[in-house]
N, C-alpha and C positions, 0 to 999 in steps of 0.2 A: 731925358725920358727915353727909354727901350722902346721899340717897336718891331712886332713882326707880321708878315703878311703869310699867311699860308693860301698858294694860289693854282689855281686849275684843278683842282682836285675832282677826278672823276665822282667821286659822292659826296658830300658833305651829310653827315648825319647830325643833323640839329638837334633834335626832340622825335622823342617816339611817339606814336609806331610810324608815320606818313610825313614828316616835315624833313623829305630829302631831297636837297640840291644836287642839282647834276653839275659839272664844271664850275664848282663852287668858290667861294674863298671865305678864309676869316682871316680880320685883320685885330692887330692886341698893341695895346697900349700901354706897359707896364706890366701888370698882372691882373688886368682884365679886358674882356674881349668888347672891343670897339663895336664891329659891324660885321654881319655873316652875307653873304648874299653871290649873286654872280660874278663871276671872278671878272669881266672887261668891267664892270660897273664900280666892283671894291677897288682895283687897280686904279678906276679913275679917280676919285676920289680922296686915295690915302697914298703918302709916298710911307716906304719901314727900310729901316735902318738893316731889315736883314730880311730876307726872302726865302722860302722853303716854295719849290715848284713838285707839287703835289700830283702831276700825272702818274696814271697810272697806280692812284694812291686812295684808300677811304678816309677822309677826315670825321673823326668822330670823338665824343668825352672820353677822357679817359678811365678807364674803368674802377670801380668802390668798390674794397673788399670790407664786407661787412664783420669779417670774425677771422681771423687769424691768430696763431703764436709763434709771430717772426723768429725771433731768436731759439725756436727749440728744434731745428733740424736735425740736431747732433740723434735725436731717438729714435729716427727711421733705423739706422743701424741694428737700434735691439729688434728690428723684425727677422733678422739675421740668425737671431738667438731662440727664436722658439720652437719650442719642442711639441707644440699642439695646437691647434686652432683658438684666436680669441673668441670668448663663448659671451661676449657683452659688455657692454662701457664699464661696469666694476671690474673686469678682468684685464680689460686696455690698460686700465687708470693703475693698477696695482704691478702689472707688468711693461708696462711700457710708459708711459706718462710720468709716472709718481718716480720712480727710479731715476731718469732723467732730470726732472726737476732737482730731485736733492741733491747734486751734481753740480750743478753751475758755478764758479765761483764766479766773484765780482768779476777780476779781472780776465775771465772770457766772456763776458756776458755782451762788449761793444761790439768784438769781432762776429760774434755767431748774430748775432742781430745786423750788422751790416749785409752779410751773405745771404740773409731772406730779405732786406729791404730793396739789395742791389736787384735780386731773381723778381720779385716784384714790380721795378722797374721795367726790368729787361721784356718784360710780357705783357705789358700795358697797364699798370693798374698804376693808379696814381695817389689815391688815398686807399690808407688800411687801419684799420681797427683792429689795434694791434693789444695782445693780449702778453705779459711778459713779470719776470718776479723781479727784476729790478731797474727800479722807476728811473733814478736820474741815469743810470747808461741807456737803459732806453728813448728818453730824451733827447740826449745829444748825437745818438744816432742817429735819432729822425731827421733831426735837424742838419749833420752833414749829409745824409742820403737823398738831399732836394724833396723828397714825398710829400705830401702833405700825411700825416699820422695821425691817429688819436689813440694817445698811449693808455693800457687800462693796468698797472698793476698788479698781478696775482698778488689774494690775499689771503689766508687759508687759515684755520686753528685746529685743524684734528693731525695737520702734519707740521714735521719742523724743516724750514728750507736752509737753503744753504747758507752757515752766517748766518743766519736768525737768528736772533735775541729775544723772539717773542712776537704773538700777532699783534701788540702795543706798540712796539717799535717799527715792525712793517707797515701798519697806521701813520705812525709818524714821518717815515720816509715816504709814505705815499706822499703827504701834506707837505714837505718840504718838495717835492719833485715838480708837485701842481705851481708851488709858490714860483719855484723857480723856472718851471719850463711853459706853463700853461701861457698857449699865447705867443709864443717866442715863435721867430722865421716871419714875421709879419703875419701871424697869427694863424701857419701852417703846421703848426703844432698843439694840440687840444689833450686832454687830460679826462679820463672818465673814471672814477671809483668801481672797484673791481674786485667785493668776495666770488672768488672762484664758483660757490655751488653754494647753493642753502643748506646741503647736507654735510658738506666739511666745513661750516661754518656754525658757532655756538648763535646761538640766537641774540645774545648783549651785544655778540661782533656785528651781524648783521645792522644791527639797530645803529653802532657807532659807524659804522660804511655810508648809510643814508645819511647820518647829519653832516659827517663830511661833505657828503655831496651838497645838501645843504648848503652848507656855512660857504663853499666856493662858487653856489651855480653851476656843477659841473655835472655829467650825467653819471647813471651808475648801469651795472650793467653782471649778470651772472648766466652763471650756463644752469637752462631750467628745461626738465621734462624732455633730456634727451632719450632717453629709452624708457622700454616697458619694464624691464625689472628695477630700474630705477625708482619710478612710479609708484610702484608696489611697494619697494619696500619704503619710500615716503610713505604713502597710505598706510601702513602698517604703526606709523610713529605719529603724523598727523594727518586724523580722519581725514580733516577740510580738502589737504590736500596739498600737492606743492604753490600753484599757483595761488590759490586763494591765501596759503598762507601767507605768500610775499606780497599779494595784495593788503594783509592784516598785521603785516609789517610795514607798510608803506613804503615798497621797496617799487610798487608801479606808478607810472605817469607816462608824459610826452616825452621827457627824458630819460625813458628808461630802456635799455637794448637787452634782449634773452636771448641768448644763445640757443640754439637749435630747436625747441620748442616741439618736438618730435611727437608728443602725446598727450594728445588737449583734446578735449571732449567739449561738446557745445558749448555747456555755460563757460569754458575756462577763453575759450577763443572770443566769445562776448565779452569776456571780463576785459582781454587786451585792448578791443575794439572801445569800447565804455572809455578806459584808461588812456589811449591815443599811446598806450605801448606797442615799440616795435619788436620785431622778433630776427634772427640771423637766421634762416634754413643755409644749411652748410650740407648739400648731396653727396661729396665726398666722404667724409667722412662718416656721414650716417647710410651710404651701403654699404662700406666694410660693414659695420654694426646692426644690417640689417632693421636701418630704420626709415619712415619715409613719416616726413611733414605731411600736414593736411593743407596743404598750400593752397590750393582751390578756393576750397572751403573758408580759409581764413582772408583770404583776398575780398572774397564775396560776400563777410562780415564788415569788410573796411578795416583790418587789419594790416598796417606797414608792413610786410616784409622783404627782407635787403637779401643779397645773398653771399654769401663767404665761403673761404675756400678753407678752413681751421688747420690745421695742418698735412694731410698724402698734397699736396698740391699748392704752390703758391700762384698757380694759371689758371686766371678767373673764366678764362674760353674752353679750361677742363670742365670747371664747376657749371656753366649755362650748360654743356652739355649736358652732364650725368645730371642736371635740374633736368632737362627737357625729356631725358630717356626716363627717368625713374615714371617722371607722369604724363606717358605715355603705357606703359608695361603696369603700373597699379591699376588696383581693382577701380571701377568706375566711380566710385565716391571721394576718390581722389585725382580724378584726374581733371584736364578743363583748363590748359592751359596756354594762351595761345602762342602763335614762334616766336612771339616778340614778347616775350613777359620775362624768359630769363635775364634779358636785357635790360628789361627795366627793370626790376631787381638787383643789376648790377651798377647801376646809373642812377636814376631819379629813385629810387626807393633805397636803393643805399646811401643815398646822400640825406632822404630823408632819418633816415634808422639812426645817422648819428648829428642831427639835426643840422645837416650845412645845406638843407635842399634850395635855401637862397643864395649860395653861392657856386656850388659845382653841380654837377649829373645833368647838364642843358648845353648847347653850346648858342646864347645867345646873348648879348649886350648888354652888357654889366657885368655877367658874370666872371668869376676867376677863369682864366687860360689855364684851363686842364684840360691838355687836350692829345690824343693818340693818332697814327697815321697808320695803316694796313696796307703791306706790299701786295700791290694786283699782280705783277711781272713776274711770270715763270710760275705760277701759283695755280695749278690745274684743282685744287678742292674748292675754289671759290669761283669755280666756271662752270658752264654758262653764267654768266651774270647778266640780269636786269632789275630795274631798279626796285621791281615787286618781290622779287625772293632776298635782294642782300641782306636784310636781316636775319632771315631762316638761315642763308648760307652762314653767316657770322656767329651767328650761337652754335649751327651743329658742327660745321666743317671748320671754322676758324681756331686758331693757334696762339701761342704767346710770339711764336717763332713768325708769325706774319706780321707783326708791330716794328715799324721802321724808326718811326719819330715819336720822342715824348716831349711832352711840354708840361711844366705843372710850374702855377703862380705866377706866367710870366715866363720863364724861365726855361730855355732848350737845353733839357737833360740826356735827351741821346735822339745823335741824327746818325740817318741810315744806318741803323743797327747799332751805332759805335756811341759808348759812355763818353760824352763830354768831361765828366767830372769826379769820374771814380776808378780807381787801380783794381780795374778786375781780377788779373791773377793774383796783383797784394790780396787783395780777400781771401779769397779762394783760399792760399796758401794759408794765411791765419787762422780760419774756419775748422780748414782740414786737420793744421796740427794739435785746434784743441780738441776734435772730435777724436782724436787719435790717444789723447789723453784719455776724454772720457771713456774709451774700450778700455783703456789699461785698468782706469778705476773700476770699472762695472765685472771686468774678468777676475781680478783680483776679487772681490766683494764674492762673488761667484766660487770662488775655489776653494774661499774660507767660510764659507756655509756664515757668510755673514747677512745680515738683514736690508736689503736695500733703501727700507726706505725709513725715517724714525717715525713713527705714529705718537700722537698725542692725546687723541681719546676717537674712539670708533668716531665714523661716521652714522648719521641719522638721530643725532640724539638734541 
């Protein structure tokens, strides 16, 4: 049996917003946490086989990315490449997104996926909801990268990905990936079905996504109502609407996660709340895009939602930021959010979103040892400290770059700053050279007035 004690730690953040020990300790027994409490009392108590002395240190969960696509960093590059301002998520998706995507081959697909699971790491997050087009290398990344993951598949039919054979056979190797990884790491590995959009998705596909999900027990999960001209031009194809239509698809439930959710009008934020659907608000990404959740409002419904960093940012202490600035600076009907909600949005409501809130986003007895450490020493943006503002301090002023120790399952994956278990520059170095590829591809593609991306029937239909 493993044991570790994490001891003296000037905070211990238990549970939000108010359950914070001063001079704390947690002690773990395997891959779940024994007893939280004051550190002379846990010391007496428990002997561990290994000791982390936590002064000068915050013990707290490690942090739940509710929406990410680990393996696709190689696309920031094409921001390199434009010639004009993005004018909305169909112009991202066509210039940047879609381009990237039909790119990938198999065999970079483990390397460029390690390189976000590692940066993930490195910043404190410990589970991610991970969004990616090929299932089984996305699997056995998760599972070397120590993470706990929840892999979702891209699944599309209006485009052809790389190596496709067909959105049947992408179907198919989703169902082989679930078979095979669902579960796997002592069950730090999960699996969620994942058509991409309602709108690049035929309507039979959608319909075979959910029995999948079905037939496995697994959750499903699509990107819905991120912008306004999206919106639009759904309503333009179906009156009812996006949401309602995925409701008349049976595409909602307590198993079911939406991405960014940006533009929901009363009845549709009812409909989530009715449905025990949760939703990702991802700030990141939707102010580039110029979009902002109704987050207030949908909390105030009893609406879940977690929060994710989707791709400009794999540091979940970027994302509580731009959550907390956005709703502050919106108009009043959006705003209402108190300093401690980003945090739980990244914690207990992201755990809920991809339903482990019985096991992670708490740090209390029973639960899985997911858990982060925050360097105080030398750290003038987290000072003054007392015990009434650390969380304000930790959402506005906190960093990836202030997380010392990770722990996930059990397991010390990086002390004082340093990867126990991963060749960071081997990564690096592999990432790098296939992004180096992909420029080659994408200039080339470029010079010969070729087509970046293959389409297979419009979107919205």
């Amino acid at each position: 049996m493993s044991s570790i004690l994490i001891k003296n730690a000037r905070y211990v953040i238990a549970s939000l917003p108010f359950n914070i020990l001063e001079q704390g300790a947690v002690y773990i027994e395997d891959n779940r946490i024994v007893a939280v409490g004051p550190t002379k009392e846990i010391e007496a108590r428990y002997n561990a086989a290994q000791e982390i002395d936590a002064q000068d240190k915050v013990v707290m969960p490690g942090l739940i990315d509710a929406h990410n696509h680990v393996g696709e960093c190689h696309m920031f590059t094409l921001f390199g490449f434009l010639d004009s301002p993005l004018t909305g998520i169909q112009d991202a998706l066509e210039r940047i997104v879609w381009p990237a995507w039909s790119w990938i081959p198999q065999e970079a697909a483990y390397d460029l996926e390690m390189l976000g699971l590692m940066h993930l790491l490195k910043s404190g997050t410990t589970t991610v909801q991970d969004c990616y087009m090929w299932p089984d290398e996305a699997g056995r990344a998760a599972v070397d990268s120590g993470l706990r993951v929840e892999v979702s598949p891209t699944l599309v039919t209006s485009l052809k990905l790389k190596d496709s054979k067909g959105p049947e056979d992408d179907l198919a190797r989703t169902e082989a990936a679930i078979q095979r990884w669902h579960g796997a790491a002592n069950g730090r590995i999960t699996y969620r079905v994942h058509p991409s959009s309602t709108y690049n998705c035929h309507e039979w596909f959608l319909k075979e996504c959910a029995a999948l999900a079905s037939k496995y027990d697994v959750g499903i999960a699509t990107h819905l109502a991120e912008s306004v001209d999206e919106v639009e031009r759904a309503r333009a194809v179906w009156p009812q609407g996006e949401v309602r239509r995925a409701y008349e698809l049976g595409l909602m439930g307590p198993k079911t996660l939406f991405f960014h959710s940006c533009v929901l009008d009363d009845e549709e934020i009812a409909l989530y709340a009715e449905t025990g659907t949760s939703a990702a608000h991802c700030p990141p990404t939707n102010s580039m895009l110029g979009n902002v959740a109704r987050v207030p409002a949908m909390l105030a419904a009893g609406v879940n939602v977690g929060l994710g960093t989707d791709m400009p940012t794999h540091d979940m202490f970027k994302a509580m930021l731009s959550c907390s600035q956005q709703h502050t600076i919106m108009p009043r009907e959006i705003r209402g959010l108190m300093p401690w909600t980003p945090l739980e949005m990244a914690t207990t409501k992201a755990a809920r979103a991809l339903n482990l809130q019985d096991d992670i986003g708490t740090l209390e007895p029973g639960k899985k040892a997911d858990i982060i450490t925050l360097d105080l020493s030398n750290n003038t943006r987290l000072f003054p400290l007392t015990r009434e503002v650390l969380i304000t301090f930790i959402t506005v002023n906190g960093t990836g770059a202030d997380v010392s120790d990770v722990i996930v399952d059990g397991e010390l994956l990086m002390r004082d700053k340093q990867l126990l278990h991963l060749d960071e520059a081997a990564i690096i170095a592999r990432a790098e050279a296939w992004t180096q590829e992909f420029l080659t591809y994408y200039k080339g593609k470029v010079e010969r007035g070729e087509p970046l991306i293959e389409r297979i029937h419009d979107e919205y239909v």
